[in-house]
C-alpha positions as CSV (number, residue, x, y, z in Angstrom):
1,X,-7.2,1.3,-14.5
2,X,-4.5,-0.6,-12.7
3,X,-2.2,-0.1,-15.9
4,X,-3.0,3.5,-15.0
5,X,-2.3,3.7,-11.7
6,X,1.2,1.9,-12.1
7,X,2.4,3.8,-15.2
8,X,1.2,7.3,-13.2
9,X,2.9,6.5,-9.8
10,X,6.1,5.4,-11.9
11,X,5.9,8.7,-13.8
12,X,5.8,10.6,-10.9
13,X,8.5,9.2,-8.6
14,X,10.7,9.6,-11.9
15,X,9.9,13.4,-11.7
16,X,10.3,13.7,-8.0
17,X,13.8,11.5,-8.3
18,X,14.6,14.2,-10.5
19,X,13.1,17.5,-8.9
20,X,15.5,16.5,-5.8
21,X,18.5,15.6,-7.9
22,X,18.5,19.1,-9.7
23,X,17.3,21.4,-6.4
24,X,20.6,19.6,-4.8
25,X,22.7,20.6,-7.8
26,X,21.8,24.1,-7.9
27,X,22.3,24.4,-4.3
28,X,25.7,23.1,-4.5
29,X,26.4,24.9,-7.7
30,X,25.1,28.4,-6.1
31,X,27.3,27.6,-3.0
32,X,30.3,26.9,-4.9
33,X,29.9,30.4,-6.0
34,X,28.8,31.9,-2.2
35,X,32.0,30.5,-0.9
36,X,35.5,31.9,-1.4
37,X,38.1,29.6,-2.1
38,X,40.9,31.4,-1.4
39,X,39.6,32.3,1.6
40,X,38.9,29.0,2.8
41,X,42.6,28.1,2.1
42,X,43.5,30.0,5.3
43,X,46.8,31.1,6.5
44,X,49.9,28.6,7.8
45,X,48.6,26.0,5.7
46,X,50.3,22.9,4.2
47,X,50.1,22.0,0.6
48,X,49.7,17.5,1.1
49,X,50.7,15.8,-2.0
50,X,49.3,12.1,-1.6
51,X,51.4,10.1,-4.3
52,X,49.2,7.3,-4.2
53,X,46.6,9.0,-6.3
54,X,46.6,8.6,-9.7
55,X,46.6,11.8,-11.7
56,X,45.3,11.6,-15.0
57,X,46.2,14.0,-17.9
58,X,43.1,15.7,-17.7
59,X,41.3,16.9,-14.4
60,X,38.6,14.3,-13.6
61,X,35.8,15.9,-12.8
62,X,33.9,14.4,-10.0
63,X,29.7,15.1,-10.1
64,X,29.2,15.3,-6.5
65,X,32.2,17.6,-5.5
66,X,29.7,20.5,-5.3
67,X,27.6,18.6,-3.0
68,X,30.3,18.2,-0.3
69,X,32.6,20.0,1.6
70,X,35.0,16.9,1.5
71,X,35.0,15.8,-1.8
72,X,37.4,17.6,-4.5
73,X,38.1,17.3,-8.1
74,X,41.5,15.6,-9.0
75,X,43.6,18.1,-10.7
76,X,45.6,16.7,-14.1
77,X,49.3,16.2,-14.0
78,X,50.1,19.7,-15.5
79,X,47.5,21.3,-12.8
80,X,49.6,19.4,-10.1
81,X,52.5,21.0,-11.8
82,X,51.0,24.1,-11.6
83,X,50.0,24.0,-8.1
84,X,53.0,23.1,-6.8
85,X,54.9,26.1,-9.0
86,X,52.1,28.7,-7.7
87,X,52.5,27.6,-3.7
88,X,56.3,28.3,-4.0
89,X,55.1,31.8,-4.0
90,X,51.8,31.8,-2.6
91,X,52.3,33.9,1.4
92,X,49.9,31.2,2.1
93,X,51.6,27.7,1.7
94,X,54.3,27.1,4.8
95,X,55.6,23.9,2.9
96,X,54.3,20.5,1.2
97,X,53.1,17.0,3.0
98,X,54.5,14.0,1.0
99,X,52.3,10.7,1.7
100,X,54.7,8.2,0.3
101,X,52.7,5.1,1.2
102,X,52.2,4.3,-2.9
103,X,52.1,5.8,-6.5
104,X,49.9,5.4,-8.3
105,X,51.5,7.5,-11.1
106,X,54.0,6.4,-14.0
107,X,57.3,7.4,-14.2
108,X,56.6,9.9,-16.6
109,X,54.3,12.1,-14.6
110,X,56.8,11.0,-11.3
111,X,59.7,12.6,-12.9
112,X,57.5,15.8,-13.8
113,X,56.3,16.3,-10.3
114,X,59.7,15.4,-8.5
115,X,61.1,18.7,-10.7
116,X,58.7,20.6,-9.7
117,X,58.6,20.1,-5.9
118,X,62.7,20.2,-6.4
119,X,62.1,24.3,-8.2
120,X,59.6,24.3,-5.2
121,X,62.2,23.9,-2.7
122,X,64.1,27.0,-4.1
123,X,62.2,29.0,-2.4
124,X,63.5,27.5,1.2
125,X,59.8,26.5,2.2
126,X,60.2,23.0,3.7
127,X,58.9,19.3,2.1
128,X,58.2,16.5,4.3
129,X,57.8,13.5,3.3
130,X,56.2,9.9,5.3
131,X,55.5,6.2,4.5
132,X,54.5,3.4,6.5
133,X,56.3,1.2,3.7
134,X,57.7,3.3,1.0
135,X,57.6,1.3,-2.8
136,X,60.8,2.4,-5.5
137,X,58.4,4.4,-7.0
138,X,57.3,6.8,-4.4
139,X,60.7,7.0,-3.0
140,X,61.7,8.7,-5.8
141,X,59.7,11.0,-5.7
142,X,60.0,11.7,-2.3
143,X,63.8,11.5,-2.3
144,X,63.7,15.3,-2.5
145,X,62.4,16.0,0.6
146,X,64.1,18.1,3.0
147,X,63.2,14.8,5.5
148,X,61.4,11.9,4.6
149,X,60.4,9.0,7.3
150,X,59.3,5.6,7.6
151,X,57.2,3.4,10.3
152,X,60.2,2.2,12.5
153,X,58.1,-1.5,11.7
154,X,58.1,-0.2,7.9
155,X,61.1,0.1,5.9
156,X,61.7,1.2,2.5
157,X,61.2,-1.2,-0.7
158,X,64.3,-0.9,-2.7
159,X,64.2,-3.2,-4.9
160,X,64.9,-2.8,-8.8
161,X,62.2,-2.6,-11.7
162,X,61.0,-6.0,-13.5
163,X,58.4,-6.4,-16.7
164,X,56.7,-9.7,-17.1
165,X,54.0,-10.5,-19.4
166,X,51.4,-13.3,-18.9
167,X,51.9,-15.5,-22.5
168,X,48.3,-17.3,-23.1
169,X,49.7,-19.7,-26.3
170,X,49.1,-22.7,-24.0
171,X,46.1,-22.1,-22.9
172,X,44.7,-20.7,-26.9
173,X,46.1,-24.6,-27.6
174,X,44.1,-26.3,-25.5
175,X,40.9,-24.2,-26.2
176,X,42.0,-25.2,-29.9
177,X,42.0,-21.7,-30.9
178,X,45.0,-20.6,-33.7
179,X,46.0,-17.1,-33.5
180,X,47.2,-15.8,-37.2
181,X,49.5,-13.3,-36.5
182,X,51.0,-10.7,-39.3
183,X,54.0,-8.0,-37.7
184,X,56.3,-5.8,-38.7
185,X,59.5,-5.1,-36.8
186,X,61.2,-7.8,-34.8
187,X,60.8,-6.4,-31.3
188,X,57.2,-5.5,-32.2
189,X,56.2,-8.1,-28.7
190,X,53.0,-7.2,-28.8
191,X,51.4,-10.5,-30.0
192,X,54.1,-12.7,-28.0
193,X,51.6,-13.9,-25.3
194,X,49.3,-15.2,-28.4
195,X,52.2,-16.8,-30.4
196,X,54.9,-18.3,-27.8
197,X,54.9,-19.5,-24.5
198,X,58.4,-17.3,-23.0
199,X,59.7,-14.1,-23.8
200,X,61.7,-13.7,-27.5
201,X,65.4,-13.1,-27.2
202,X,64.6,-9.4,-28.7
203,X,62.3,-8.5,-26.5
204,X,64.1,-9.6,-24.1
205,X,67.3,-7.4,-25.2
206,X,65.2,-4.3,-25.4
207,X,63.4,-5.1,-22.0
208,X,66.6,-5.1,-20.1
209,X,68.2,-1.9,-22.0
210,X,65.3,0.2,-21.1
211,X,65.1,-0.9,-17.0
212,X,68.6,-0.2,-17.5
213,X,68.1,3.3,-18.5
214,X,65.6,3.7,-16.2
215,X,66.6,1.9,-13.4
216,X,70.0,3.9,-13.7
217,X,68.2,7.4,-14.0
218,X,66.7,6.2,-10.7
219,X,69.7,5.4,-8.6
220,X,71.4,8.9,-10.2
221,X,69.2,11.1,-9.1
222,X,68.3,9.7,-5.7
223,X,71.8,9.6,-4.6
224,X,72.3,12.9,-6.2
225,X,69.2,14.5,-3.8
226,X,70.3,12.4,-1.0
227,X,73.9,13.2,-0.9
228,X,74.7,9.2,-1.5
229,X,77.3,7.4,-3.9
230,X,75.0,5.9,-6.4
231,X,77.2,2.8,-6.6
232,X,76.6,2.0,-3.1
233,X,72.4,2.5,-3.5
234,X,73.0,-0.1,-6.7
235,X,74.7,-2.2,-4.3
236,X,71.8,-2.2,-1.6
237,X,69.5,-3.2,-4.3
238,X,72.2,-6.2,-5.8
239,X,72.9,-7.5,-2.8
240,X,69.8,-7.2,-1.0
241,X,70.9,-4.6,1.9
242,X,68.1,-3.0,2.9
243,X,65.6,-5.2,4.9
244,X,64.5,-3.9,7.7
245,X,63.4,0.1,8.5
246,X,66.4,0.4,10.4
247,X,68.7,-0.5,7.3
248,X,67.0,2.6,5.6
249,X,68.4,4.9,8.3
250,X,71.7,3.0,8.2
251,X,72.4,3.7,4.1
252,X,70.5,6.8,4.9
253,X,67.7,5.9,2.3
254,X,65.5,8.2,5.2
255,X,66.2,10.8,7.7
256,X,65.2,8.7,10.6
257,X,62.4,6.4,12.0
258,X,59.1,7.8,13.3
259,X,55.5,6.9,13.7
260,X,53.1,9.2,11.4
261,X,52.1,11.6,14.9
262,X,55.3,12.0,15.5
263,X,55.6,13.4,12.1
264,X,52.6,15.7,12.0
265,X,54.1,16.7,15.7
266,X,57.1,18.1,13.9
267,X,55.4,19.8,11.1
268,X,53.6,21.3,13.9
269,X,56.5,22.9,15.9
270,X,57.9,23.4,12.3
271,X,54.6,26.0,11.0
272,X,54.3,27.4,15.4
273,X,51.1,25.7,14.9
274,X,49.9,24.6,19.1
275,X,48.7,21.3,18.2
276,X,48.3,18.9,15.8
277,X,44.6,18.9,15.3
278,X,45.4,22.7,14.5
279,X,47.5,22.5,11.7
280,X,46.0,23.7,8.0
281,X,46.3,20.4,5.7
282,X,45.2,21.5,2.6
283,X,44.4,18.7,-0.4
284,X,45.5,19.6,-3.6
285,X,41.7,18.9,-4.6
286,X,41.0,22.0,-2.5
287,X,43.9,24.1,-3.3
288,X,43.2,23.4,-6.7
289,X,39.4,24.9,-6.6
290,X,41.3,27.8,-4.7
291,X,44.3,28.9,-7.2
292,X,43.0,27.4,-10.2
293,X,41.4,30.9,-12.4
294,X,45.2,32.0,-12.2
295,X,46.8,29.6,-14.9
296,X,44.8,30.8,-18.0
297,X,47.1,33.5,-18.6
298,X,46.2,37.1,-20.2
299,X,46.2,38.3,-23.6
300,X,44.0,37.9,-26.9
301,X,46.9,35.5,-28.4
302,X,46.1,31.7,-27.0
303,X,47.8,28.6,-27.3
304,X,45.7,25.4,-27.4
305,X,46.8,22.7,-25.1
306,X,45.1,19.6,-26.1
307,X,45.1,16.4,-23.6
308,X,45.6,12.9,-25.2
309,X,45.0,10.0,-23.5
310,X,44.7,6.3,-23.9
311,X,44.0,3.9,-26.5
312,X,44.0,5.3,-30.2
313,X,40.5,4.3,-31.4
314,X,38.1,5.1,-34.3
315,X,35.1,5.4,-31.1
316,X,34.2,8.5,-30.0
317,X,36.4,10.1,-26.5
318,X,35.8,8.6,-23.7
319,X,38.3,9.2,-20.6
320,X,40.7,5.9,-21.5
321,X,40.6,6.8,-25.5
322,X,41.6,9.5,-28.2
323,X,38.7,8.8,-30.4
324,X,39.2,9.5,-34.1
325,X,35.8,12.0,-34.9
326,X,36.4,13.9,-31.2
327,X,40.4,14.5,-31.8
328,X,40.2,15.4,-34.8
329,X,37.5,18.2,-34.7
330,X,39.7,19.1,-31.4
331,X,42.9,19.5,-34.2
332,X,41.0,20.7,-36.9
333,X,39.4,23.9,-34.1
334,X,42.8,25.5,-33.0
335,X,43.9,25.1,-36.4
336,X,41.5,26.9,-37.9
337,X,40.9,29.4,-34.9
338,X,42.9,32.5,-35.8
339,X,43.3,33.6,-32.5
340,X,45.0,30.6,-31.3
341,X,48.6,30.9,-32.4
342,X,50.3,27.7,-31.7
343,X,48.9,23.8,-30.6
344,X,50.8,21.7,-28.0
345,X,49.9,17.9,-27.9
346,X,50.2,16.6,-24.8
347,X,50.0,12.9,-25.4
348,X,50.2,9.8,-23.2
349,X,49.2,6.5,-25.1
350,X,50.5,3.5,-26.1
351,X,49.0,3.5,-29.4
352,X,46.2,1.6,-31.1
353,X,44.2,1.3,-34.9
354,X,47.0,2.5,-37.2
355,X,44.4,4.2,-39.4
356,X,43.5,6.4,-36.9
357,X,46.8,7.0,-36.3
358,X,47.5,7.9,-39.6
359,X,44.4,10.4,-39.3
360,X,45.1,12.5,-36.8
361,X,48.6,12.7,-38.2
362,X,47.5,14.2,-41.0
363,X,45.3,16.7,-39.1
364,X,48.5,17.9,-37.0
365,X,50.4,17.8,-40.4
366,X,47.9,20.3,-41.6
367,X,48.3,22.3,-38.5
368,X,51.9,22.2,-38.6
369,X,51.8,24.5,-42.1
370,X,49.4,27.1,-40.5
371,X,50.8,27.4,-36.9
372,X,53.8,25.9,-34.7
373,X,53.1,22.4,-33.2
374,X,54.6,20.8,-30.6
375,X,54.2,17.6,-28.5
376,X,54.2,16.6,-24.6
377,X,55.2,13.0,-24.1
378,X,53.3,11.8,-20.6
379,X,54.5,8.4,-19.0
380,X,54.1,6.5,-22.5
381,X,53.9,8.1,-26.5
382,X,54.8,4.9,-28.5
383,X,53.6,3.2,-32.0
384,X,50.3,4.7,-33.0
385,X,51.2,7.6,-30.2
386,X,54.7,8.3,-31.4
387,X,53.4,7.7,-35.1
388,X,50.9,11.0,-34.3
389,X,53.6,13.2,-33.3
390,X,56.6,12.8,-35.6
391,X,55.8,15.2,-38.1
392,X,55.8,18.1,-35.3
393,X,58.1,20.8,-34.8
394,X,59.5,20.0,-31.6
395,X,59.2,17.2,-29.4
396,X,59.6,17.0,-25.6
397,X,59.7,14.0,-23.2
398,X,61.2,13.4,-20.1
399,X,64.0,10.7,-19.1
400,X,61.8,7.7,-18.3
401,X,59.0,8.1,-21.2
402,X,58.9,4.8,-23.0
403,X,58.7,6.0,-26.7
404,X,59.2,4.3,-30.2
405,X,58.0,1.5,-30.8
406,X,57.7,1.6,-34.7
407,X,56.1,-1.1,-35.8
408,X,53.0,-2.8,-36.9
409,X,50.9,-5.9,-36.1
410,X,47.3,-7.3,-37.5
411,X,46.3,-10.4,-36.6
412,X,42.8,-12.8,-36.4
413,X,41.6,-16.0,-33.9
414,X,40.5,-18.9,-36.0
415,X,38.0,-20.4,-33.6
416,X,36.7,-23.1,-36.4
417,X,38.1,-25.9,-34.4
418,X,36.8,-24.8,-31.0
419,X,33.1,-23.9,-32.0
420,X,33.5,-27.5,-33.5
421,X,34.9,-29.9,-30.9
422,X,34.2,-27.8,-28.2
423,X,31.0,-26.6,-28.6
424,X,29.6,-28.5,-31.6
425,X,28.9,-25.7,-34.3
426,X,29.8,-25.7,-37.5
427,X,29.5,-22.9,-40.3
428,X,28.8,-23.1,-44.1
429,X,28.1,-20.8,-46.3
430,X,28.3,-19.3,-49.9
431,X,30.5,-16.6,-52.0
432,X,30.6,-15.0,-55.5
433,X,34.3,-15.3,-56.2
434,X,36.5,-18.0,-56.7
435,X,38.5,-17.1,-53.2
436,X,36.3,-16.4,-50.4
437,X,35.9,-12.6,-49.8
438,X,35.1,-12.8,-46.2
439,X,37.6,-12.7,-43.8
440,X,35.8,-14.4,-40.9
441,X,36.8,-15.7,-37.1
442,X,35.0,-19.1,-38.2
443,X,37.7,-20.6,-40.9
444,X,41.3,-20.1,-41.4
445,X,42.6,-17.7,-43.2
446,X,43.2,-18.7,-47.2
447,X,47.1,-18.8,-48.4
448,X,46.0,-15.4,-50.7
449,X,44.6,-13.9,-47.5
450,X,47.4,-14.1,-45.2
451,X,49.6,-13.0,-48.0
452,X,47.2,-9.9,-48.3
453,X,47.3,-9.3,-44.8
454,X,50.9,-9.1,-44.4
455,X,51.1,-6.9,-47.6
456,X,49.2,-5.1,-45.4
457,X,50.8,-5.4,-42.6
458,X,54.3,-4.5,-44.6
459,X,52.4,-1.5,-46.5
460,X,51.8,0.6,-43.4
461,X,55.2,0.1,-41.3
462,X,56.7,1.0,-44.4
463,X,54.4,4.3,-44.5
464,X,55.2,4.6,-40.5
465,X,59.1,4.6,-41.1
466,X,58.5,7.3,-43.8
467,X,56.3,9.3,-41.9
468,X,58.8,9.6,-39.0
469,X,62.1,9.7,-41.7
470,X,59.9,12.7,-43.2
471,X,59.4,14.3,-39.8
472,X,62.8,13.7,-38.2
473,X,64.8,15.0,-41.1
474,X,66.4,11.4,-41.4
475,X,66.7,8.6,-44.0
476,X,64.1,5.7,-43.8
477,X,67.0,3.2,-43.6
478,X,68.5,4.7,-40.4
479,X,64.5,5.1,-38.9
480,X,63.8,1.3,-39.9
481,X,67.4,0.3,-38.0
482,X,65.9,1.7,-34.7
483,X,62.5,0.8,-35.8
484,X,61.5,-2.7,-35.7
485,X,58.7,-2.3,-33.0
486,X,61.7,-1.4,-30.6
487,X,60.8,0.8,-27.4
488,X,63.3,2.8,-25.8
489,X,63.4,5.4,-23.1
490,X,63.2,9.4,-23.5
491,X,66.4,9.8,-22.6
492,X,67.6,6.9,-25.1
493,X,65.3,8.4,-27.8
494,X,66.8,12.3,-27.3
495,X,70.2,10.5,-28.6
496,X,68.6,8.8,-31.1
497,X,67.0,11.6,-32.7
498,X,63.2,10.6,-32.3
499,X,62.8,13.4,-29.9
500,X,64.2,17.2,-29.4
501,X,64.3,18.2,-25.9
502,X,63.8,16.8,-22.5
503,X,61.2,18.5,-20.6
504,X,57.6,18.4,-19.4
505,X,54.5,20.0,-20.6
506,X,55.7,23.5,-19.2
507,X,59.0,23.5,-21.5
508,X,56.6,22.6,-24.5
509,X,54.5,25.6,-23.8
510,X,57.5,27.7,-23.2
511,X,58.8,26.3,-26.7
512,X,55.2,26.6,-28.2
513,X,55.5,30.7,-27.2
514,X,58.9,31.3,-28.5
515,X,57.8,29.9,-32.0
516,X,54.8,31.4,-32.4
517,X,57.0,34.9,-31.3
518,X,54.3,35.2,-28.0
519,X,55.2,37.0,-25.1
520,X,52.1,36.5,-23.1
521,X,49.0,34.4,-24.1
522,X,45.8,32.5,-22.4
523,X,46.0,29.2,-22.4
524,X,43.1,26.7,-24.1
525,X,42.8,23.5,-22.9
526,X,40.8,20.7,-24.6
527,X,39.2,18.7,-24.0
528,X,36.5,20.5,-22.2
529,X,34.7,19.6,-19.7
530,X,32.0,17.5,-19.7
531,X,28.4,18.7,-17.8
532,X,27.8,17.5,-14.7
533,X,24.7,15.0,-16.0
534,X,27.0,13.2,-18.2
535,X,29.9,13.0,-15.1
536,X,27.5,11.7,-13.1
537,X,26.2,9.0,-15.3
538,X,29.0,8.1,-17.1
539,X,31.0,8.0,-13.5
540,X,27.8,5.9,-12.5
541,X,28.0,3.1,-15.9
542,X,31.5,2.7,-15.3
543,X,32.2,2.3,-11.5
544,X,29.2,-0.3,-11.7
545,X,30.6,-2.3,-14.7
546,X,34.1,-2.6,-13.2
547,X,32.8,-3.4,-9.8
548,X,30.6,-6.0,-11.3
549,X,33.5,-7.6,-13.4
550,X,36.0,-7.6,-10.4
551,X,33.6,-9.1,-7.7
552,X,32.7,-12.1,-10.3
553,X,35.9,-12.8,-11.4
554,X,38.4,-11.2,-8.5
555,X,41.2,-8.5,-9.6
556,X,43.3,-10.9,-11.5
557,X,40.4,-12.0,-13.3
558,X,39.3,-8.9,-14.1
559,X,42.6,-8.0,-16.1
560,X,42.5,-11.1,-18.1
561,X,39.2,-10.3,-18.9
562,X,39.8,-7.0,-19.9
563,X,43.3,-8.3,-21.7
564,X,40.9,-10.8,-24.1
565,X,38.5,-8.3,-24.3
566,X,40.8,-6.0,-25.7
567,X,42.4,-8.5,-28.2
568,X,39.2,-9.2,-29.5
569,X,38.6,-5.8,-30.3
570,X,42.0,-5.5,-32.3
571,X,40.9,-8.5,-34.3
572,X,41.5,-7.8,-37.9
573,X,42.4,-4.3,-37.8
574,X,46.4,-3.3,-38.4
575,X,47.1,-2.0,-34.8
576,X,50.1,0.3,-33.8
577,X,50.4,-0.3,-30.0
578,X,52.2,-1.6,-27.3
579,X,52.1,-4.7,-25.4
580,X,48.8,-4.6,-23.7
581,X,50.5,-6.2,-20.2
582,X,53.1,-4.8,-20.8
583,X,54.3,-2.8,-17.4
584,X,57.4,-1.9,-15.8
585,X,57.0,-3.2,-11.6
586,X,59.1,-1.5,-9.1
């Protein structure tokens, strides 16, 4: 009877849990619906653009939004795009909010959103722009602002752009673990950290050519939208110049020193609003729920806009991957669809399984012959990401994209010795054939075997070189001379043939139209989005892991852990991908 009672009363809180979970859905799902967006946007308002947030490719979706009158989706990069482009002629948007305090964007997605707030200031509404301590990064964006501020105790950090890696080699030695390593490509870095203790000499050449570019593109186009000499803002980085908030002012970095009231007091007089409290901040979370419905477009005629993201995995998607089974059906559906007339890729990975890869190159290969294709590069389309796209008809990517990257890497841990003298383990076993079969973690790898694997290895750069020769119109020779694992930048890469234009995911549609002969058309975007039960839980499974792996092993912990995790998971399958630390530091 007890049983009874306890399996009952669990039963029934279960269903009351439930009851009140849904009844609190529908109300905030009926009330999304009662209330007017655009109404609530009001008149006199300003658009605020916090670059700290990170934008992702795709809108992230937040479960509870309908719940609260506070809490917003986060718009993707092309929504912010869009946003920004719609409020230059929206009656009411008075002008744009810059917080400059971080970004937590790449460089990428910063040089997309700094041309469209600069086509935003065409039409003579203001941008303001404010840091307590400005970083490289968000100064750059915010460099376009009609006035931009710092904390008179703040300053701006102008500094130049570094990329370290952490190398683990020692620490694999003392563990008595031997990483065996099989790449293609000399600059192909990604297994450095497992095979050296300091950075290679070609690495370190194409590391310091790419800041270069970068770092150079910087400087240009700050002193161009500051009226500056760009020799004299290199100089203030080379010789350390700017210190202090008032050396800002003084190499007129900022338009003057001011605490953030003092700011908002401005804006004030600026939109005739009486007080601060008064004026009409509106969060591009809000404004997106508002204007949103207005970017499909019209017509029977779509184009498919598919959003690729992360890690190139066989898995299924998941927010951080382009899963194999999910990305391929997404490919094979506006192929096959006969009233979508052209595909645009926007993808932002650094690669991964170089089967997969080859996969969903095919399936865009396939599309290619039945409609025009053409590719977005986000902040990063390189190895396995670059290896998708080659075969398309145009590619676009803006100055800073770090792209290329052909090459090829497999490798294995042979952990015999550890599990021995560490831990005391040993393994035996049996096999059929003369040479052992098994390719295993717990013995090193057989002279046949490693000559296997880098037949392997060799096999499928050789079929990456082609596949890009093939769809860049060039010779393998000249693809395998700027091959060799090497990255370079998007403006680098539009010299070097590996891309067409440069350009954001807007010119890519406008190129996508003009192929497919479209004068208007709606606009498909993909993936969809997930139902709010799976937002909330999967929101739920992953906020708890990661705050459980960063409060046992603090934030630095938690990237190595996630750094060893992820090199486990690579483990004996031929990988197209970047460096996994690899990062460029402002």
């Amino acid at each position: 009877m007890r049983s009874f009672l306890k399996i009952f009363l669990a039963s029934f809180l279960a269903l009351v849990v439930f009851v009140v979970v849904f009844f609190f859905f529908v109300a905030g799902y009926v009330s999304s619906f009662a209330r007017n967006p655009e109404e609530e946007i009001g008149s006199r308002a300003v658009l605020v653009l916090d670059l700290g947030t990170s934008f992702a490719e795709k809108a992230a979706n937040d479960p509870l939004a309908a719940f609260s009158d506070t809490r917003y989706n986060t718009p993707g990069v092309y929504d912010v795009i869009r946003m920004i482009r719609y409020a230059k002629t929206d009656s009411a948007i008075r002008g744009i909010y810059i917080k400059a305090n971080a970004n937590g964007n790449g460089l990428g997605t910063t040089e997309e959103i700094r041309n469209a707030l600069l086509d935003f200031k065409k039409s003579g509404k203001f941008i303001f722009a404010y840091g307590d301590v400005i970083p490289l990064k968000a100064y750059y964006a915010a460099s376009i602002a009609d006035k931009i501020y710092c904390n008179p105790k703040g300053g701006v950090e102008w500094k130049g752009l570094t990329s370290s890696s952490p190398y683990l080699k020692g620490s694999l030695d003392k563990l008595e673990i031997q990483p065996e390593i099989f790449y293609a490509g000399k600059f192909k870095s990604a297994t450095e950290p497992l095979r050296a203790d300091k950075m290679s000499d070609a690495n370190r050449l194409q590391l310091t050519e790419i800041l270069g570019d970068i770092f150079n593109h910087i400087l240009d186009q700050s002193a161009r939208a500051r009226n500056q000499d760009s020799s004299l803002l290199r100089r203030c980085v080379d010789e350390q110049l700017v210190q202090t908030a008032g050396d800002a002012v003084k190499y007129k970095l900022v338009d003057g020193l001011k605490y953030n009231d003092q700011v908002l007091e401005e804006i004030a007089g600026k939109i005739k609003s009486e007080s601060v409290t008064q004026i009409n901040f509106v969060p591009l979370g809000k404004y997106f729920e508002a204007v949103k419905t207005k970017f499909k477009g019209s017509g029977k005629d779509r184009i498919a806009l598919i959003y690729a993201e992360g890690t190139i995995t066989g898995g299924k998607e998941s927010r951080n991957e382009i899963g194999q089974e999910a990305y391929r059906q997404l490919i094979r559906k506006a192929r096959l669809d006969q009233d979508t007339r052209a595909i645009v890729l926007r993808i932002n990975s650094g690669g991964g399984s170089a089967l997969v890869s080859e996969n969903l190159w095919r399936e865009l290969t396939l599309a290619k012959k039945e409609k025009p294709v053409v590719i977005s590069f986000g902040d990063v389309s390189a190895s396995g990401g670059y290896y998708v796209s080659c075969n398309a008809d145009s590619i676009f990517a803006d100055p800073m994209t770090i792209t290329g990257s052909i090459g090829v890497f497999s490798m294995l841990f042979n952990t015999q010795t550890f599990f021995r003298n560490k831990l005391g383990v040993t393994f035996d076993g049996v096999h059929t054939a003369k040479q052992p079969d098994a390719v295993t973690m717990y013995q090193p790898l057989t002279d046949l075997q490693k000559k296997f694997m880098q037949n392997d290895v060799d096999s499928i750069y050789h079929d990456f070189t082609s596949r890009v020769a093939d769809g860049r119109h060039t010779s393998r020779e000249y693809i395998d001379s700027i091959g060799q694992g090497r990255i370079w930048s998007g403006q680098k890469a539009l010299q070097l043939g590996l891309i067409d234009r440069i350009g954001g995911v807007q010119d890519a549609l406008d190129c996508a139209a003009r192929l497919a002969k479209l004068k208007t058309y709606r606009l498909r975007e993909y993936p969809e989005p997930e139902n709010w039960l799976d937002l909330l839980l999967n929101s739920y499974t992953e906020s708890v892991k990661a705050k459980t792996i960063r409060e046992d092993l603090g934030e630095q912990g938690a990237r190595w852990y996630q750094m060893m995790s992820d090199y486990q998971s690579m483990a004996g399958t031929p990988q197209t991908r970047l460096p996994l630390e690899f990062s460029l530091i402002p």
